[in-house]
Each structure stands twice: as C-alpha cells, then as structure tokens.
N, C-alpha and C positions, 0 to 999 in steps of 0.2 A: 349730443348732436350726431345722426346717424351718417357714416363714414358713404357716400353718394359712390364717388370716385371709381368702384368698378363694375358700376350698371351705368356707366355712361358709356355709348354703343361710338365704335371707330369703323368708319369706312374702309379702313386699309385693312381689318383684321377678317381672318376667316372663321364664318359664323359666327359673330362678335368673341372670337378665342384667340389667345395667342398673340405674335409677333403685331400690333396693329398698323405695320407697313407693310407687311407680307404681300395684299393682293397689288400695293403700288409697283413695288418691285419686279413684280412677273409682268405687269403690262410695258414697264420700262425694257424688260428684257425682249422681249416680242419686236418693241418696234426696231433696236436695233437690229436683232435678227432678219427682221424684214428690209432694212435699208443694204445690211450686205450681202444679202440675195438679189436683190434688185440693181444694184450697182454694180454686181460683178461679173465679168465676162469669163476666167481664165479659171474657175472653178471643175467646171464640168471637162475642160480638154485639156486635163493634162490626169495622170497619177498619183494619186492619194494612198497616202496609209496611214493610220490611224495607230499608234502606239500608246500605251496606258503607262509605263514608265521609260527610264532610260535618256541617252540622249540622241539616240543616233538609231538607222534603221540600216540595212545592208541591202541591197539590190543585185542579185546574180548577173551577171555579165557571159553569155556564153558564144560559144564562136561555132562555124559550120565545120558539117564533116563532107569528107570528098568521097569519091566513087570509083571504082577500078577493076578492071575486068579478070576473072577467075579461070583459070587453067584446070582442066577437070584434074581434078586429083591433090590442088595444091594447100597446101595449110595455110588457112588464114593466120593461123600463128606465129609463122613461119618468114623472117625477116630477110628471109635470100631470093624468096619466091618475088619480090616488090611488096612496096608500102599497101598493104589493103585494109588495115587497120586506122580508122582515124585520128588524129590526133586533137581532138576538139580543147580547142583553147577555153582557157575558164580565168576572170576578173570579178571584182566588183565593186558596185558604187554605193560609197556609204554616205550618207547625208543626214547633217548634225542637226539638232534643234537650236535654229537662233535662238538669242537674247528672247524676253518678253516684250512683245510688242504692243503696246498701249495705246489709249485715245481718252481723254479726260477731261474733264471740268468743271467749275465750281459753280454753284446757284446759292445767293447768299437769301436769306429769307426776306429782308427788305425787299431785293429787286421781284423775289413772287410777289409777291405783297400787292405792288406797284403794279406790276403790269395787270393789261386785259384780256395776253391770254398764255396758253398752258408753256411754261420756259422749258421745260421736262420732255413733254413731245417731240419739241424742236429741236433742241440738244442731243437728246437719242437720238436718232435719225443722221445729225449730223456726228456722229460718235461712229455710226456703221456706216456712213460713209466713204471717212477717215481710213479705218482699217479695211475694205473693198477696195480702195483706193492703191494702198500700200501694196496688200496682198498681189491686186495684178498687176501691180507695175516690175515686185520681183520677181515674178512668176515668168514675167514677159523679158524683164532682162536677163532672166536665167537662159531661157529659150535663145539671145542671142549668143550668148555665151555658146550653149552648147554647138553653133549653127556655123559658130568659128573653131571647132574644137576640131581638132586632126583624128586621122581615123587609127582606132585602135582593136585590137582583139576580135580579127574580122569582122569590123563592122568599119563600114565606111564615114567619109569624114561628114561634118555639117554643110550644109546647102547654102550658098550665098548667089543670090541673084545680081548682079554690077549691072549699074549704067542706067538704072530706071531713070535717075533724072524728073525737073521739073514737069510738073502739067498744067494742063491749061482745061478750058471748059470745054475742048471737044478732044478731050483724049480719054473719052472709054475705050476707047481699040487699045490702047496702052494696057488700061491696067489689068484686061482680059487675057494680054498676051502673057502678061508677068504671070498671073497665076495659072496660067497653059503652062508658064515654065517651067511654075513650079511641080506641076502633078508630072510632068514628065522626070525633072531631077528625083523627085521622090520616089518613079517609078523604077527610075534605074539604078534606085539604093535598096529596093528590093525594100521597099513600106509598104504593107498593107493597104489594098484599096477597097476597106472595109466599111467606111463610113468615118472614121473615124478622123480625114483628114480636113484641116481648117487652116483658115487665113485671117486675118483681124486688120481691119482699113482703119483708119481714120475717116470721118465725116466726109471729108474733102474729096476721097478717092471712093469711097462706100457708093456715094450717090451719084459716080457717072457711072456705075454700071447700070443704076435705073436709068438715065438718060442723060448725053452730052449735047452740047448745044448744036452739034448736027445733026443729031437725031439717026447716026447711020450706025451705030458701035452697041447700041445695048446689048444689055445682058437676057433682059425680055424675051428678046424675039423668038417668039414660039417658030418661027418657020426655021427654026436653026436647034430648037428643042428648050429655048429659053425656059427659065421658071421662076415666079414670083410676082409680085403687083406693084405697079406703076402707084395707084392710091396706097394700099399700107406702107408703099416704100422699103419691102423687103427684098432679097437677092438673095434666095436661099442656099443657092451653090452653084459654081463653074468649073465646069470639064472634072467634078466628081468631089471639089472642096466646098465643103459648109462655109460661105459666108460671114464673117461679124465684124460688126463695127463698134469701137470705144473710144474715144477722147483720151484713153490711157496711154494708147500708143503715140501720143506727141511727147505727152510725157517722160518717155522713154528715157529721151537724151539728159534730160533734168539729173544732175548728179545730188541725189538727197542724205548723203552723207553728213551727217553729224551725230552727237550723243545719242541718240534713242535710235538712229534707224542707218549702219551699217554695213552691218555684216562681213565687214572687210576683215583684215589678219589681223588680229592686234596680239599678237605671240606667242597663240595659242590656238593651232589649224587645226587640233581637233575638238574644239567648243566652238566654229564657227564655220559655214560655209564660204567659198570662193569661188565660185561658177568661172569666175574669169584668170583662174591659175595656169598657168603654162601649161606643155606636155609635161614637164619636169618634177610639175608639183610643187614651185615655189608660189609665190604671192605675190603680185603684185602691191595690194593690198585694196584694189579695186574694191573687195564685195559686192552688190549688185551693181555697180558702179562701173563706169567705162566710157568710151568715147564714142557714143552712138547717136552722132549730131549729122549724121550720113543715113539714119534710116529712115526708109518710106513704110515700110510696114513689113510684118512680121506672119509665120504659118509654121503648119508640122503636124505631125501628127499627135495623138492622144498619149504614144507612148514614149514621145519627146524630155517631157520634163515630168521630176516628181518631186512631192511634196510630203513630208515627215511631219505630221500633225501630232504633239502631245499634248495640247491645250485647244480643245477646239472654243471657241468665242463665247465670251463668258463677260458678265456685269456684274459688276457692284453698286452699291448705293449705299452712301453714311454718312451720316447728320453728326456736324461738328460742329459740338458746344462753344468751345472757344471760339470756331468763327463765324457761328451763327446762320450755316448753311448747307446745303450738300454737295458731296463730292460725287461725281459719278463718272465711273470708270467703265470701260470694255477693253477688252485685250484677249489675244493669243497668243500661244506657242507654238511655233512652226519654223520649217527650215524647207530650205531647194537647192535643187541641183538637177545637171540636165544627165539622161538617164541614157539616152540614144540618139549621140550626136548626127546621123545620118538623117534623125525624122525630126532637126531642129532649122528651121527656115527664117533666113534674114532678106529683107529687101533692101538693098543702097542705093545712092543715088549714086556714087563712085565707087573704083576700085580703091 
C-alpha cells in the first residue's frame, strides 16, 4: 500500500514544506504585535535602548559648566588667577533588565473544536494587551518616581504640581491651568521646548479640554490659538505639551505587586530596578510600586524616563501532547528607570 502521508498538503506549512504551523504562527505573532502598538501610549515619549546581551545599560549623567570673566594676560590654568576652569560634574544611571515578563494561555483542542469562532485571534490580542498594559503602567510609575526624586549632579529636582484637587463637569479652566504649570515648571528646569514635551489625562480630565459644561474653558478655542476637533475629539497640545489620554493612568495607584510582576528589592539591587529608592540608594522595596492614590495625572518630557530593552516582544506557540492543547506565550525583557528627574512631572490632588 502506497505510503499517502506526505503528499497530503497542510495549510500551516510554507509551500507545502517544512514546519506545517509555521505560517499559523507568524499570523499569531502579528496580531499581538498589533494589540501592543495599539494599546500603548508610553512607547514613543520616553527613551529607549535596545541592548543585544547583558543585563543592564549605563546612561551618562553630566552637570553644567559656569562662565567667568578673563584678565588679559591671565592663565586659564592658573588657580590664583580665580576659578575659570569648569568643573563639570559627571554620574550615571544604570538600569537593569527586570525579570521576564510574560502573558499566556492555554487552548485545549476540544474547546477549538466546539466553538464557532477563531479562540487564537482572540487570545493574541488579549496576550498584547496584557503586556501594553504592563509596560505603561511601569513606565508611568517610573516617571512618578523620578518627579519625586531630589535634585542631583546639577540637574534639578522632579516637578510636582499640589492641590489639583477634585473636578467637576465645568472645570476645563482647571485642568488648562495645571498644564500651563506645568510648561512653566518645566521651563524653569531648563527642559527643552522642542516638541518633545507631553502630559497623559485620564478620560475624565482628557475631555473637558474639548468641552465643559460651560462651554467657556476649552481647549479649542481658536480665537485664543486653540487646536484640535470637537467631532474627532482630539486636543493635540496646550501652551506647547502634546496631549494624551489612557485609562492607564487610573491605574497607576493599583499596587500590582506579586510573583511575576514586581520589581521591587528582593536582595539583590543589581538584578532589579527600584525607581522609588531614596537619595541614599536603599530600597524601600517598593518596585514600581508606591502610594500614588493622590495622583491626577502625569507629563515630562521625552528625556524623562528610560527603558533597557533586551528582549523586545516575542511569541511562542506549542502543542502539548499530554494535554491536548496549546500553549501560547508573549513576553519581554525590559527594565526602567527615571533618567532626568527635573523633566519627570506628577499631578496631586494634595500635598
């Protein structure tokens, strides 16, 4: 009897050759890729680096030089003449790759089976979610961090705005004024007014800059040089900060501390970040972690917080015999920490 078995053609393989899940797996990959592009806000405004082994990346820290006026004839090298030599301070911030950060779950072949539609689709999607999800919430609690952090190695300390306080449905003039305070605080820490500076609402504060129920505080209003649209419901920037809104930042205060996602001290400060360590360099043991049930929302600049990428987002997919199903994984490698606490901005409700 003639062996059939491998002229029978598989969907999954490419050009009927090879792995025949190969082309399921790249479309699996895709759509995660596509949910944590879509979900995530804290990607593009902050510092990236991208390292291929190792565990930790260094950041140069440098301080300013001063200016002083010259005697004809005098030696700049010359220590009697006065200081005209600078003495530029020099640090720097090292940030470790956390733990591996995962999102997973099982599809057992009955339950395909049964349903009437694709469990695979759905799952991915919600897998890049997951880790979208994570990603800016530490990204965002790092930024507090650094926004409390004291000023070091001429650079000034982090920005905190006090006393925002509740709103109501007609306080867009509020929250127009807060981020008026912040480009002012930002300007006099000497941050670039490059483009590069943003602030991140929550829903609630997002959309009375489109419109409060007085109708007199928008953000719109061209006769004041407003910009954006009332239908798309965008608020591109005020008084020179890019705009955004996430859901993330309620989440903020959520302390999501346990086995897979801390980052705190666990006795070993160099295999793990701690954005929220004293001046002193001890630990709380905080990790992205902290008491931020006082914040209204969050800004800074792009060279605020940075992120140590050595795993960037990546899928698995594997079909387990024993239990009849698949496993499918996404996960990365990465760490944070805030890079230049002067362009790290907190919103409170109190002191």
């Amino acid at each position: 009897m003639a062996d059939i078995g491998t002229n029978i053609p598989r969907a999954g393989s490419v050009d009927n050759g090879g792995d025949k899940d190969a082309l399921f797996l790249q479309v699996f990959s895709g759509e995660v890729l596509s949910a944590f592009e879509e979900a995530n806000v804290m990607r593009d405004l902050h510092t990236v680096r991208t390292i291929t082994e190792g565990k930790s990346a260094s950041f140069p820290v440098t301080g300013i030089a001063n200016a002083s006026y010259l005697t004809a004839g005098e030696d700049l090298l010359d220590a009697t003449n006065g200081n005209h030599l600078s003495k530029i301070k020099h640090s720097e911030r090292v940030i470790t790759v956390d733990d591996l950060l995962v999102s997973s779950t099982f599809i057992a072949d009955i339950d395909s089976l049964r349903n009437h539609f694709d469990l695979r689709s759905i799952y991915s999607k919600e897998l890049g979610k997951a880790l979208a999800k994570r990603f800016d919430l530490a990204v965002m609690k790092t930024l507090v961090a650094g926004a409390g952090a004291p000023a070091a190695t001429d650079q000034p300390a982090g920005i905190e705005v006090d006393g925002f306080g509740a709103v109501s449905s007609a306080d867009g003039k509020k929250v127009i004024d807060a981020i008026i305070e912040i480009a002012q605080k930002l300007d006099e820490n000497d941050i670039p007014d490059d483009g590069d500076r943003f602030a991140i609402l929550p829903p609630e504060l997002y959309y009375l800059l489109i419109g409060d129920s007085s109708q007199n505080n928008i953000a719109l209003n061209r006769d004041f040089g407003g910009v954006g649209s009332i239908a798309e419901g965008n608020v591109p920037m005020v008084a020179g900060i890019k705009i955004f809104k996430s859901n993330h930042v309620k989440d903020i205060a959520v302390d999501l501390t346990d086995a897979n996602y801390s980052g705190a001290d666990d006795g070993d400060d160099a295999a793990k970040n701690n954005p929220f360590d004293d001046a002193a360099g001890s630990s709380t043991g905080a990790g992205y972690n902290h008491d931020l049930s006082t914040l209204a929302f969050v800004g800074g600049h792009k060279s605020a917080v940075g992120t140590v990428k050595l795993l960037d987002i990546a899928v698995e997919s594997d079909y387990n015999i024993q239990r009849q199903g698949n496993i499918l994984v996404a996960k990365y490698a990465m760490g944070h920490n805030w890079l230049r606490q002067g362009a790290c901005v907190k919103v409170v409700t109190t002191s």
